[in-house]
PyMOL Python script that loads the backbone (N, CA, C, O; Angstrom):
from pymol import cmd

cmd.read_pdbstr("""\
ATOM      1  N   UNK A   1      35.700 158.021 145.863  1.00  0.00           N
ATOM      2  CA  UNK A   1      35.931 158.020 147.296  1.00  0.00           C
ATOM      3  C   UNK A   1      34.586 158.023 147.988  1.00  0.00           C
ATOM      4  O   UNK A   1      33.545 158.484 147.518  1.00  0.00           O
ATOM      5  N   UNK A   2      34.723 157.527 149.001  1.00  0.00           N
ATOM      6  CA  UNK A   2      33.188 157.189 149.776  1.00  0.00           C
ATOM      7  C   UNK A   2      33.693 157.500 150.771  1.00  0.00           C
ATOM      8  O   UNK A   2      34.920 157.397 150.761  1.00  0.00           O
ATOM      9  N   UNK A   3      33.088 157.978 151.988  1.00  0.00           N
ATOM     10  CA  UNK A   3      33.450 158.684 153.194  1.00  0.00           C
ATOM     11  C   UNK A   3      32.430 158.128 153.976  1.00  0.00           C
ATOM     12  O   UNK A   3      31.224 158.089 153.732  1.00  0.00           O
ATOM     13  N   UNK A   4      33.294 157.533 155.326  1.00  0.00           N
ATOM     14  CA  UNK A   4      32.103 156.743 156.263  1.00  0.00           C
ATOM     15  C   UNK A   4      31.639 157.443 157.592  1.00  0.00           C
ATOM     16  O   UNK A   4      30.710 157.321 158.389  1.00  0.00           O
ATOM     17  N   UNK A   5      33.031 158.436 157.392  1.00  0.00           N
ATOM     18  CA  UNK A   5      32.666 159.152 158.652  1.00  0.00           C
ATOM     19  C   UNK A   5      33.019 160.600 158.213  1.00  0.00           C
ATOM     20  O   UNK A   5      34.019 160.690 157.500  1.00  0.00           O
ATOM     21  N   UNK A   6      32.277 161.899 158.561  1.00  0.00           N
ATOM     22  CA  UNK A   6      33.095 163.385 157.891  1.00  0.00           C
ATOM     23  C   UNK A   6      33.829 163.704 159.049  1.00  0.00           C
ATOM     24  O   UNK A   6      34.374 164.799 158.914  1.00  0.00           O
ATOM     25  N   UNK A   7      34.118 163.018 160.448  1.00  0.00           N
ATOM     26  CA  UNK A   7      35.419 163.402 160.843  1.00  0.00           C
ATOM     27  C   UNK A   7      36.990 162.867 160.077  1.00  0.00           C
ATOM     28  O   UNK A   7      38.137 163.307 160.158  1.00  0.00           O
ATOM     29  N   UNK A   8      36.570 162.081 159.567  1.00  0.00           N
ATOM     30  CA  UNK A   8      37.596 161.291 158.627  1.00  0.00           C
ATOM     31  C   UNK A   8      37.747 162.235 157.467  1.00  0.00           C
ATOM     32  O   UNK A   8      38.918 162.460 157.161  1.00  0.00           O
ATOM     33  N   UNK A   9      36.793 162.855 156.732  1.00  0.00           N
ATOM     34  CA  UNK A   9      36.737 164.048 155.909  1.00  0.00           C
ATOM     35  C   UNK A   9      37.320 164.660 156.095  1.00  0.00           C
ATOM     36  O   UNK A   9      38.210 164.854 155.267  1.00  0.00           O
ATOM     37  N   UNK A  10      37.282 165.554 157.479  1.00  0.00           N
ATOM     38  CA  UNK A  10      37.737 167.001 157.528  1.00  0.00           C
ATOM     39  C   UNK A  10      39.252 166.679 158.111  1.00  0.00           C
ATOM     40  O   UNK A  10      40.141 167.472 157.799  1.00  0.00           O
ATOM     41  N   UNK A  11      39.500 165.821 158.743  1.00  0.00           N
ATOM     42  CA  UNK A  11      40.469 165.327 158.957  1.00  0.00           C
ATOM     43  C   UNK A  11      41.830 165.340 157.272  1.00  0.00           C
ATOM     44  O   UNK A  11      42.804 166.013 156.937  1.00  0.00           O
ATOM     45  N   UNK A  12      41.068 164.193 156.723  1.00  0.00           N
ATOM     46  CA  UNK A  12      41.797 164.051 155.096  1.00  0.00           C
ATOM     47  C   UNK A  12      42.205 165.738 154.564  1.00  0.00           C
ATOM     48  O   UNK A  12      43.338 166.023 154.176  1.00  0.00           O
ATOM     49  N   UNK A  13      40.978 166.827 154.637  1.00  0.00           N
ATOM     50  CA  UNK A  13      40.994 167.642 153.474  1.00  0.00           C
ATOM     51  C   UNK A  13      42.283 168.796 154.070  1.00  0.00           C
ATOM     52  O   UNK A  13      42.967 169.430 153.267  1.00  0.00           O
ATOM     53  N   UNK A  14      42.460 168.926 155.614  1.00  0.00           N
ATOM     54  CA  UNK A  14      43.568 169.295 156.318  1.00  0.00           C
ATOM     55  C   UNK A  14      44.996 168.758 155.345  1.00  0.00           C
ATOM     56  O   UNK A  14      45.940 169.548 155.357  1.00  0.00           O
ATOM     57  N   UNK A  15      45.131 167.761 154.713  1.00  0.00           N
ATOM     58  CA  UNK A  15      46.411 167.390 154.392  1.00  0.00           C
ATOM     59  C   UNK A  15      46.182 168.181 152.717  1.00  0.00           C
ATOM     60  O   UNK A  15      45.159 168.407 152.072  1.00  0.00           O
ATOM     61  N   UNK A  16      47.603 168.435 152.437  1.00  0.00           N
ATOM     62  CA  UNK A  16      47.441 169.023 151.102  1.00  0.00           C
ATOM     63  C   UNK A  16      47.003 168.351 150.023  1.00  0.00           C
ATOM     64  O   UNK A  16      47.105 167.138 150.203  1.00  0.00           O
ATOM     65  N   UNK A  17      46.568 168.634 149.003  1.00  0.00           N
ATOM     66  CA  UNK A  17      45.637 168.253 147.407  1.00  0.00           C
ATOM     67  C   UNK A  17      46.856 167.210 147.548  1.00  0.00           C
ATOM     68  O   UNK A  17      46.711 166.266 148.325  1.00  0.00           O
ATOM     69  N   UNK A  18      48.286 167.377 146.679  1.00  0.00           N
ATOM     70  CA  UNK A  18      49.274 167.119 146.212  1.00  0.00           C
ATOM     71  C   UNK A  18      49.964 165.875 147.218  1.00  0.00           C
ATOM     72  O   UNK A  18      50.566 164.927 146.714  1.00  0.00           O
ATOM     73  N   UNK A  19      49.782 166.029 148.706  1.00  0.00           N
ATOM     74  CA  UNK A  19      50.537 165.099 149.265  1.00  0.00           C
ATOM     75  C   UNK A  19      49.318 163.983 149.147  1.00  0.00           C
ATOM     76  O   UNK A  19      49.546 162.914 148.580  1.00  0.00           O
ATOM     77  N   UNK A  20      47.932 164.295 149.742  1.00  0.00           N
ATOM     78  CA  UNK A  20      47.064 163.504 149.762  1.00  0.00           C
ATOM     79  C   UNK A  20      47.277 162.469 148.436  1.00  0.00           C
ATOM     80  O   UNK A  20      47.449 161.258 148.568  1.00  0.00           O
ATOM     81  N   UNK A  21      47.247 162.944 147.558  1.00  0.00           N
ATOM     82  CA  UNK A  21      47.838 161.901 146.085  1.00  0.00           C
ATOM     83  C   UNK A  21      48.919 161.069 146.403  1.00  0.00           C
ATOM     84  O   UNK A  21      48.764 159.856 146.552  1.00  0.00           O
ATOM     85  N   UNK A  22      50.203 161.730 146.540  1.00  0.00           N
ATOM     86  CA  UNK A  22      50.954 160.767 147.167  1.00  0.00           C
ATOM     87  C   UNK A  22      51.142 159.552 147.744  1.00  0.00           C
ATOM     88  O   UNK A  22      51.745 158.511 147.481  1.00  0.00           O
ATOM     89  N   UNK A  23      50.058 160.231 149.095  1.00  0.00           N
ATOM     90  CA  UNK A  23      49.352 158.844 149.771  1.00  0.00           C
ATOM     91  C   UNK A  23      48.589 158.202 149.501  1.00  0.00           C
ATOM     92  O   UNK A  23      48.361 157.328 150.337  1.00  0.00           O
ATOM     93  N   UNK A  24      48.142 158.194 148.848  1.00  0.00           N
ATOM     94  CA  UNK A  24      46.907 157.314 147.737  1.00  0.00           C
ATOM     95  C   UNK A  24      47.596 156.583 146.632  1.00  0.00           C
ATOM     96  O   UNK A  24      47.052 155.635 146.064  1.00  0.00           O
ATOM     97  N   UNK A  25      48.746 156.998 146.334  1.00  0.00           N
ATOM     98  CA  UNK A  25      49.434 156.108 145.221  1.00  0.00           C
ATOM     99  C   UNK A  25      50.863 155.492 146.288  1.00  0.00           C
ATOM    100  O   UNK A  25      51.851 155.111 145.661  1.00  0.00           O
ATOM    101  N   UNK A  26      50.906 155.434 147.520  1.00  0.00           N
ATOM    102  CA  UNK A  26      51.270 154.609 148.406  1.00  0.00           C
ATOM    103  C   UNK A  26      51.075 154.054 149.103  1.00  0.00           C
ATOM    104  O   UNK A  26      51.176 154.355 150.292  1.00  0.00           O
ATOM    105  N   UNK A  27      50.667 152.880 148.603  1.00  0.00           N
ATOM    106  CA  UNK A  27      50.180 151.747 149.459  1.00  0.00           C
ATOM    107  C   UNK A  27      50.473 150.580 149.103  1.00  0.00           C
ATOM    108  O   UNK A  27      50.544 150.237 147.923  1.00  0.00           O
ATOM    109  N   UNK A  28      50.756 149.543 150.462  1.00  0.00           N
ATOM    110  CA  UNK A  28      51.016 148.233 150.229  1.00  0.00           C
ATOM    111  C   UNK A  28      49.933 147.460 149.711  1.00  0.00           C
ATOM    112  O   UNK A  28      48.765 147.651 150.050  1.00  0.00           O
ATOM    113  N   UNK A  29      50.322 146.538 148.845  1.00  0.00           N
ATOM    114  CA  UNK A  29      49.446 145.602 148.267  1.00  0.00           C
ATOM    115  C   UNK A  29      50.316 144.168 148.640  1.00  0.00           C
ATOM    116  O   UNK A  29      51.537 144.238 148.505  1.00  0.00           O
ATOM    117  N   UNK A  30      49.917 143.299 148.952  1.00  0.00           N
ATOM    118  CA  UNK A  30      50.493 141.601 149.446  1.00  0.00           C
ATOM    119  C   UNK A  30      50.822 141.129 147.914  1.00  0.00           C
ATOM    120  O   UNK A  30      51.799 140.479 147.541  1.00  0.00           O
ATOM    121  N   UNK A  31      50.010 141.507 147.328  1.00  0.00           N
ATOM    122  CA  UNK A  31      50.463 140.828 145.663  1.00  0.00           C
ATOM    123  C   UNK A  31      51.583 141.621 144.946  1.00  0.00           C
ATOM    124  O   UNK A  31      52.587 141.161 144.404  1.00  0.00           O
ATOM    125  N   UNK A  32      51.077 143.296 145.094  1.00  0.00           N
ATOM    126  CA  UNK A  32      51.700 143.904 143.982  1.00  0.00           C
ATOM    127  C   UNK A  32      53.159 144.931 144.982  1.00  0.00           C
ATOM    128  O   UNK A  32      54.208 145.470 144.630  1.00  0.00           O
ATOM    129  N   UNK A  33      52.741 144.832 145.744  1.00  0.00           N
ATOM    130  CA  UNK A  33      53.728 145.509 146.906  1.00  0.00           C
ATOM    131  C   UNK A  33      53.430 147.047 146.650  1.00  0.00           C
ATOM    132  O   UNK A  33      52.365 147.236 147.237  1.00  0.00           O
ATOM    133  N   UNK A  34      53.727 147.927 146.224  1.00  0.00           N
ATOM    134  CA  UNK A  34      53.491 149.214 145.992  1.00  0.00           C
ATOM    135  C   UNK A  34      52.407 149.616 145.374  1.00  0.00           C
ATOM    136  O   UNK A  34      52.932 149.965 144.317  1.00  0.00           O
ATOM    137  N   UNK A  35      51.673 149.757 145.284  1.00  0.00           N
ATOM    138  CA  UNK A  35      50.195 150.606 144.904  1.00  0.00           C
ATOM    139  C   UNK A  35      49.582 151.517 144.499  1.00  0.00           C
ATOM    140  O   UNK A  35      50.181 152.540 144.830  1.00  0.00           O
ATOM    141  N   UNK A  36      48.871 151.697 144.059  1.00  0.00           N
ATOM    142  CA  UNK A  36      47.737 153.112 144.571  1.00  0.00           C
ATOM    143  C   UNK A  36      46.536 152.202 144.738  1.00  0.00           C
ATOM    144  O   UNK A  36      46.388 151.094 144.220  1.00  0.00           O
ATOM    145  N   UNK A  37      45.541 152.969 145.698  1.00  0.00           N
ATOM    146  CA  UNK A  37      44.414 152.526 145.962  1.00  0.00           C
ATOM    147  C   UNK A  37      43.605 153.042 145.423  1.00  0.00           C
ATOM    148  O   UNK A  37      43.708 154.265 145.328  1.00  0.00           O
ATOM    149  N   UNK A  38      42.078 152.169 144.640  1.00  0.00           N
ATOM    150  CA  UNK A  38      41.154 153.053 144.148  1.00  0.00           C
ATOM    151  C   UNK A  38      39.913 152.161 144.747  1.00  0.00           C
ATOM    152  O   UNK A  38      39.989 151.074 145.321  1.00  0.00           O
ATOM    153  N   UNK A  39      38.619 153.030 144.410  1.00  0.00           N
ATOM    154  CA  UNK A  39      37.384 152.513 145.086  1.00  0.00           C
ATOM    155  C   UNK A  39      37.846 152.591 146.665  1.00  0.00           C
ATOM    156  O   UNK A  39      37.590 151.665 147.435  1.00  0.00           O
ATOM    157  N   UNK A  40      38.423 153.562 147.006  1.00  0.00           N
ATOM    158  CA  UNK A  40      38.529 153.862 148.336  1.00  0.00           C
ATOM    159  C   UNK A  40      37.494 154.276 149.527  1.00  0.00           C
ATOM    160  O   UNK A  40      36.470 154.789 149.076  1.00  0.00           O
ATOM    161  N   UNK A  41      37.524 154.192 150.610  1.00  0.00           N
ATOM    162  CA  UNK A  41      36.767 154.948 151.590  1.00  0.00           C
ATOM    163  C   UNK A  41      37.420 155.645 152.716  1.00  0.00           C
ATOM    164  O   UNK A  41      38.575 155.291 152.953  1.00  0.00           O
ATOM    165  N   UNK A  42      36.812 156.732 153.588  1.00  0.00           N
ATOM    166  CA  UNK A  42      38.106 157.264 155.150  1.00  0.00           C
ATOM    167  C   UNK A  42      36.836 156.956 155.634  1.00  0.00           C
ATOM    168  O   UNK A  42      35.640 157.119 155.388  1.00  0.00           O
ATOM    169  N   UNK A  43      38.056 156.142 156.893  1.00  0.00           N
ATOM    170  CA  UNK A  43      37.324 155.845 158.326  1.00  0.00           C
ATOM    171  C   UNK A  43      38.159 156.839 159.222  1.00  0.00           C
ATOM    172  O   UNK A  43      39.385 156.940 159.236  1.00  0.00           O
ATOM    173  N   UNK A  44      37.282 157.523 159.937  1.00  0.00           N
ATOM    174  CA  UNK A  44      38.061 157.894 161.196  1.00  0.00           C
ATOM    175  C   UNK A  44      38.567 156.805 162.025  1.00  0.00           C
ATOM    176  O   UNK A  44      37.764 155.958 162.417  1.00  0.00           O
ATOM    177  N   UNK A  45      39.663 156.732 162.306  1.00  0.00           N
ATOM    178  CA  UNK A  45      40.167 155.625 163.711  1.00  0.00           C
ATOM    179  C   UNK A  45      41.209 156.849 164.716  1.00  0.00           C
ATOM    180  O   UNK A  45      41.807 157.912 164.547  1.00  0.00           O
ATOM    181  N   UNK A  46      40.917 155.833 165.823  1.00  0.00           N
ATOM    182  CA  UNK A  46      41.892 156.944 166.737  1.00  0.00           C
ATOM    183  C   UNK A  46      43.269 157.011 166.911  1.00  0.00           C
ATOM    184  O   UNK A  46      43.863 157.155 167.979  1.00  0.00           O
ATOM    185  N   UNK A  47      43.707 156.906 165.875  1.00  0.00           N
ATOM    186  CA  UNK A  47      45.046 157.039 165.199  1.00  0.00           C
ATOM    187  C   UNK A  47      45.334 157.659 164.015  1.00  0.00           C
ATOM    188  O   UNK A  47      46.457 157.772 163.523  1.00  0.00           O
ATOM    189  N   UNK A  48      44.161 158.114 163.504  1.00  0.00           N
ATOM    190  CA  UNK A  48      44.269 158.759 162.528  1.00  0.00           C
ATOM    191  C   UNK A  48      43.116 158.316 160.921  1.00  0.00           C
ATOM    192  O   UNK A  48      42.063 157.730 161.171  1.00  0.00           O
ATOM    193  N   UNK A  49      43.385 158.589 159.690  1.00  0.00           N
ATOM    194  CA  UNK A  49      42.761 158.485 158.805  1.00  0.00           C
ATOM    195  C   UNK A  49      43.075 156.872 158.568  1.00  0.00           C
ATOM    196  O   UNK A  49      44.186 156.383 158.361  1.00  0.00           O
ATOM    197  N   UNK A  50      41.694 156.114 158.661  1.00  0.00           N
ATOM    198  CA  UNK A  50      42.034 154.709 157.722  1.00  0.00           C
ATOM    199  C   UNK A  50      41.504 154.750 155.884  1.00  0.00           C
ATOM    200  O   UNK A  50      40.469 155.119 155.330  1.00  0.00           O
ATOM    201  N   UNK A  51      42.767 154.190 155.401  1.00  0.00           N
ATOM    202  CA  UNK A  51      41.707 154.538 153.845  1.00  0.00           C
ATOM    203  C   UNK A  51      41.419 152.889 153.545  1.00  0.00           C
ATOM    204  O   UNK A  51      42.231 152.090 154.011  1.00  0.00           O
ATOM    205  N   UNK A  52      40.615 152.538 153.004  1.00  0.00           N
ATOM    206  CA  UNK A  52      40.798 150.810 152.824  1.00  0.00           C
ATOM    207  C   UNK A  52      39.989 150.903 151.473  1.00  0.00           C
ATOM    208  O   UNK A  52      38.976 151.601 151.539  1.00  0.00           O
ATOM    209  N   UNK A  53      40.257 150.340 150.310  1.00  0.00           N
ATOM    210  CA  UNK A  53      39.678 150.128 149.000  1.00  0.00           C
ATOM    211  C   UNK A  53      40.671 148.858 148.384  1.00  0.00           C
ATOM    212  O   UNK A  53      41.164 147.893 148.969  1.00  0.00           O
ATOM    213  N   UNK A  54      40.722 149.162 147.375  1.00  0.00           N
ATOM    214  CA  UNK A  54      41.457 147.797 146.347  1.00  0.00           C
ATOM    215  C   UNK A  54      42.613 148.390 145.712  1.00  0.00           C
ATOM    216  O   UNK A  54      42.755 149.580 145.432  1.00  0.00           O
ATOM    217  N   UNK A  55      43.458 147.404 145.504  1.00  0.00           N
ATOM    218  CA  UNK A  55      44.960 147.382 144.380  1.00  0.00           C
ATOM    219  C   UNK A  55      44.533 148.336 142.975  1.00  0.00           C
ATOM    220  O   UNK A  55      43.565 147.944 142.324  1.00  0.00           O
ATOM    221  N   UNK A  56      45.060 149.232 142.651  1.00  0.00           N
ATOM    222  CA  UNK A  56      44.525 149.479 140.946  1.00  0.00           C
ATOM    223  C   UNK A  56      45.085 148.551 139.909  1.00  0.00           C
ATOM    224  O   UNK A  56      44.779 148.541 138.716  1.00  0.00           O
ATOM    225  N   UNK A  57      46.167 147.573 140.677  1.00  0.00           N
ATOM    226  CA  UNK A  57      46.630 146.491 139.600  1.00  0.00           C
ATOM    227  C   UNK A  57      45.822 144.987 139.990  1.00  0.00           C
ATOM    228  O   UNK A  57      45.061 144.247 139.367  1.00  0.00           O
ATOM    229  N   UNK A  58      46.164 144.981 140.768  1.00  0.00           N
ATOM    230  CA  UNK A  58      44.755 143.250 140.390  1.00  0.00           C
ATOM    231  C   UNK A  58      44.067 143.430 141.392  1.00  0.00           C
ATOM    232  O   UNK A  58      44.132 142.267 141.792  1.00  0.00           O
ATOM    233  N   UNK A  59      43.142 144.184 142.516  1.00  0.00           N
ATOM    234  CA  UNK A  59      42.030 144.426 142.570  1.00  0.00           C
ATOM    235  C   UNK A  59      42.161 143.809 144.170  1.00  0.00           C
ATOM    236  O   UNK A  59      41.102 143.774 144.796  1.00  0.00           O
ATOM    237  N   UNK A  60      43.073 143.449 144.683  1.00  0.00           N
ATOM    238  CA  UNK A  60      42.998 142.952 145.985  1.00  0.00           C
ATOM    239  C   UNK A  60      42.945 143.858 147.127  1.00  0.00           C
ATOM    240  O   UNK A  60      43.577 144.902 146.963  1.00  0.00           O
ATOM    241  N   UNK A  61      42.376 143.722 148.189  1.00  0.00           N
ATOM    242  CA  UNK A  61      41.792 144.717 149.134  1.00  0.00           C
ATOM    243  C   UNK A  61      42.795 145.218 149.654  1.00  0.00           C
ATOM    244  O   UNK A  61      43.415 144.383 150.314  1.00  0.00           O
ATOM    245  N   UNK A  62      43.369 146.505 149.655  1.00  0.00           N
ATOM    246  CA  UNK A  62      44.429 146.872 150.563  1.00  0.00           C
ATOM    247  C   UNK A  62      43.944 148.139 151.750  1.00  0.00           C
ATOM    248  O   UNK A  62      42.914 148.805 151.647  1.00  0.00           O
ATOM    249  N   UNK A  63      44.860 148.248 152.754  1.00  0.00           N
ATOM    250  CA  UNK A  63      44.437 149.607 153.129  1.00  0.00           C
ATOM    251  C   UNK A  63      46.024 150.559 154.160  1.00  0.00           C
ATOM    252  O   UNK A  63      47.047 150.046 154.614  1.00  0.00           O
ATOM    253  N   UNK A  64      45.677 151.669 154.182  1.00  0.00           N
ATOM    254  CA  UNK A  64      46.292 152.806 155.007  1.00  0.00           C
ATOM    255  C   UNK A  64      46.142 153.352 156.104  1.00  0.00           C
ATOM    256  O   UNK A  64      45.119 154.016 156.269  1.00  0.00           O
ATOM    257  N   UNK A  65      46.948 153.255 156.997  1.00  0.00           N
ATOM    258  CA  UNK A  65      46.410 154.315 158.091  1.00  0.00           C
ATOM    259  C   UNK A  65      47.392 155.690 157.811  1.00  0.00           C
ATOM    260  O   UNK A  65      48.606 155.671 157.607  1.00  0.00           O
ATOM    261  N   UNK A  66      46.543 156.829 157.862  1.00  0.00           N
ATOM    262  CA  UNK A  66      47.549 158.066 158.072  1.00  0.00           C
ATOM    263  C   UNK A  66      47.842 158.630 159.445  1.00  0.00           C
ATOM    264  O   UNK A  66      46.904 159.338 159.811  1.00  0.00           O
ATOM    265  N   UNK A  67      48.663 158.570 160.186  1.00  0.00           N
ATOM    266  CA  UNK A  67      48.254 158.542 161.552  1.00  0.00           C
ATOM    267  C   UNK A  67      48.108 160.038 161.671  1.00  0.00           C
ATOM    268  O   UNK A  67      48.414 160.581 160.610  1.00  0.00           O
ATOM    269  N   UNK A  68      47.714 160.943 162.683  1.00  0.00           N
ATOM    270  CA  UNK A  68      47.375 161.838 162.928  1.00  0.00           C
ATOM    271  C   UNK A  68      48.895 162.513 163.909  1.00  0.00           C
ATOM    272  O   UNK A  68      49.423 161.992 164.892  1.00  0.00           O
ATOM    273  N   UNK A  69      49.228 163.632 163.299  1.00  0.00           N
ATOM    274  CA  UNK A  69      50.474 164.155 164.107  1.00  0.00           C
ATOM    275  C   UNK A  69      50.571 164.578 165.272  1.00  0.00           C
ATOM    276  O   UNK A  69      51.663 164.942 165.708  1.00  0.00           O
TER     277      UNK A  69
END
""", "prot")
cmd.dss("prot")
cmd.show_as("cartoon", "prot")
cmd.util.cbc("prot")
cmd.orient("prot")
């Protein structure tokens, strides 16, 4: 994980160990449809956490927003 911004950090570490996984192994992929993402990064956006990295099955760029509650 690479972190571009540590409001995006402190933001992420607020959500639990266990769900945070969750959301990391849910994500759309255009090829593979369901996902996990690896080689990830968090952007803060003002909507919440963006994560954007690659497919762990064929490597195509996907990404997440977690929106903020």
């Amino acid at each position: 994980m690479a972190v571009t911004d540590i409001n995006a950090l402190r933001k992420w570490k607020k959500i639990p160990k266990d769900f945070r996984q969750r959301l990391l192994s849910n994500v759309f992929c255009i090829t593979c449809f369901e996902t996990t993402v690896v080689d990830y990064t968090l952007h803060d956006d003002e909507q919440g956490i963006l994560i954007t990295g690659k497919c762990k099955t064929c490597g195509e760029d996907v990404a997440r927003l977690i929106e903020d509650a």
